[in-house]
C-alpha positions as CSV (number, residue, x, y, z in Angstrom):
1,X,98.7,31.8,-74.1
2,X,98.0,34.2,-77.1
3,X,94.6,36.2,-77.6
4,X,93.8,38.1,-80.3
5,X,93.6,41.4,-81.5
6,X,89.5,40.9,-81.1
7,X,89.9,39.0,-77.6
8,X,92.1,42.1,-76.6
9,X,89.2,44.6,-77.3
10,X,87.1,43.1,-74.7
11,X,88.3,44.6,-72.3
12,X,87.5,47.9,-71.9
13,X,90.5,50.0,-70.2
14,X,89.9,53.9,-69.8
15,X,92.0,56.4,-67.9
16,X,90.5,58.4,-65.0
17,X,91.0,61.3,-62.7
18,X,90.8,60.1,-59.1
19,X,88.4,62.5,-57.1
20,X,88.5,61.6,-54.3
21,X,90.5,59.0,-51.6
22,X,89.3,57.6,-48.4
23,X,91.1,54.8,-46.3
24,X,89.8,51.9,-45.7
25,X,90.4,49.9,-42.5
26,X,88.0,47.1,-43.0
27,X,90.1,46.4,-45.7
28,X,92.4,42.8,-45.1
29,X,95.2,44.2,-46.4
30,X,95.9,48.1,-46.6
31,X,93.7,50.1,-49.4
32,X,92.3,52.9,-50.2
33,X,88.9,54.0,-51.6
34,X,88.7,55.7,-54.7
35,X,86.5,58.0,-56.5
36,X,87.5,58.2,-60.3
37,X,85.8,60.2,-62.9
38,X,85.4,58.5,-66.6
39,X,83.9,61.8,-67.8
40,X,80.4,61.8,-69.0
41,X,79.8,58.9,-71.5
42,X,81.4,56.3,-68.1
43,X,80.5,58.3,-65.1
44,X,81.9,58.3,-61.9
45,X,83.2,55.0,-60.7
46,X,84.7,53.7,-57.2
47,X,88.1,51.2,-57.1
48,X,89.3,49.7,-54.0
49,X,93.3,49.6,-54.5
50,X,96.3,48.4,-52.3
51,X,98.6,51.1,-53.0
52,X,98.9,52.9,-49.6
53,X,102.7,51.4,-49.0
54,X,103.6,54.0,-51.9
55,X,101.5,56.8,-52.1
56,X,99.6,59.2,-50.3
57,X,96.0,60.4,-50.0
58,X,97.3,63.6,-51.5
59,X,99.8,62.5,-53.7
60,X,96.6,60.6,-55.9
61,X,93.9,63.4,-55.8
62,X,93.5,64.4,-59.1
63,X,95.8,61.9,-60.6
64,X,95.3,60.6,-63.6
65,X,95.0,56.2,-63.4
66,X,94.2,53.6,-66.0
67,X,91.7,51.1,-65.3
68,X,89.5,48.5,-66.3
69,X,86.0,49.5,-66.5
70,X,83.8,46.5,-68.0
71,X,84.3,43.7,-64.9
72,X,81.4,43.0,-63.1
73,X,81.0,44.8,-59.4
74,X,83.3,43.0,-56.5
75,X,82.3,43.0,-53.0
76,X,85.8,43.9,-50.8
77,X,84.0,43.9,-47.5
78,X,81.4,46.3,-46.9
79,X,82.4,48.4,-50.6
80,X,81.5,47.7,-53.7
81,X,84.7,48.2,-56.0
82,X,83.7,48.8,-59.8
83,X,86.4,49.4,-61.7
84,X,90.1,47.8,-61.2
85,X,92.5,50.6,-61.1
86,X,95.5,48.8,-62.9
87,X,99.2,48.8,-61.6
88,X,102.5,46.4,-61.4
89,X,104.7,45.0,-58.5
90,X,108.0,46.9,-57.6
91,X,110.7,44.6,-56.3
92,X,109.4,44.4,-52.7
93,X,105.4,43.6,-54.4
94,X,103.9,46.7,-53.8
95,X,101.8,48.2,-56.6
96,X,103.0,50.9,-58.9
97,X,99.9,52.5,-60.5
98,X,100.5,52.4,-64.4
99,X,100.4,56.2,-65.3
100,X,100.5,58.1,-68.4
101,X,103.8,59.6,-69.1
102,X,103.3,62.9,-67.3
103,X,100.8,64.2,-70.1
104,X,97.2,64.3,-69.1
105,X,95.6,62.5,-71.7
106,X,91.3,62.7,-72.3
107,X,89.5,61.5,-69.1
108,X,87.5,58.7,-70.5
109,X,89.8,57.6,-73.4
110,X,89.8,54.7,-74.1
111,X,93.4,52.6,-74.0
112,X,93.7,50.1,-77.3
């Protein structure tokens, strides 16, 4: 179904440095925690994300990650998720975090 250019805008997609990483075992499927700084006009945001099958705890530290930053809060068991860290399925369905193309780009900007 098509939206328009205005519709599009609603969304508010920013890119962020993830922080920090903590598993998450209370999790139903595997995830990890995420701290990810917006810079200062966004703050500091947390994202649950079920992206363990292809990266590591060290691997995201300080990697830069698009997400959406103007959904409401979810409850994902006992953490509060705030953003939605965006990514898309390989062949087997595990999620490939959509990245910049190895250029760090403003944390904060906003994706239009």
């Amino acid at each position: 179904m098509p939206i328009s250019y205005d519709d599009f805008r609603t969304v508010e997609m920013h890119v962020g440095r993830i922080t920090a990483v903590e598993n998450f075992p209370e999790a139903r499927k595997p995830a990890y925690k995420l701290t990810i700084d917006f810079g200062p006009a966004i703050g500091t945001k947390k994202s649950s994300a079920q992206i363990t099958a292809l990266y590591s705890r060290e691997e995201l530290l300080n990697r830069q990650v698009v997400c959406v930053t103007n959904f409401p809060p979810k409850q994902i068991g006992p953490f509060i998720s705030e953003v939605l860290t965006l990514g898309a399925p390989d062949a087997e369905g595990n999620v490939v975090l959509l990245g910049l193309d190895g250029k760090d780009a403003t944390v904060g900007g906003r994706i239009y």
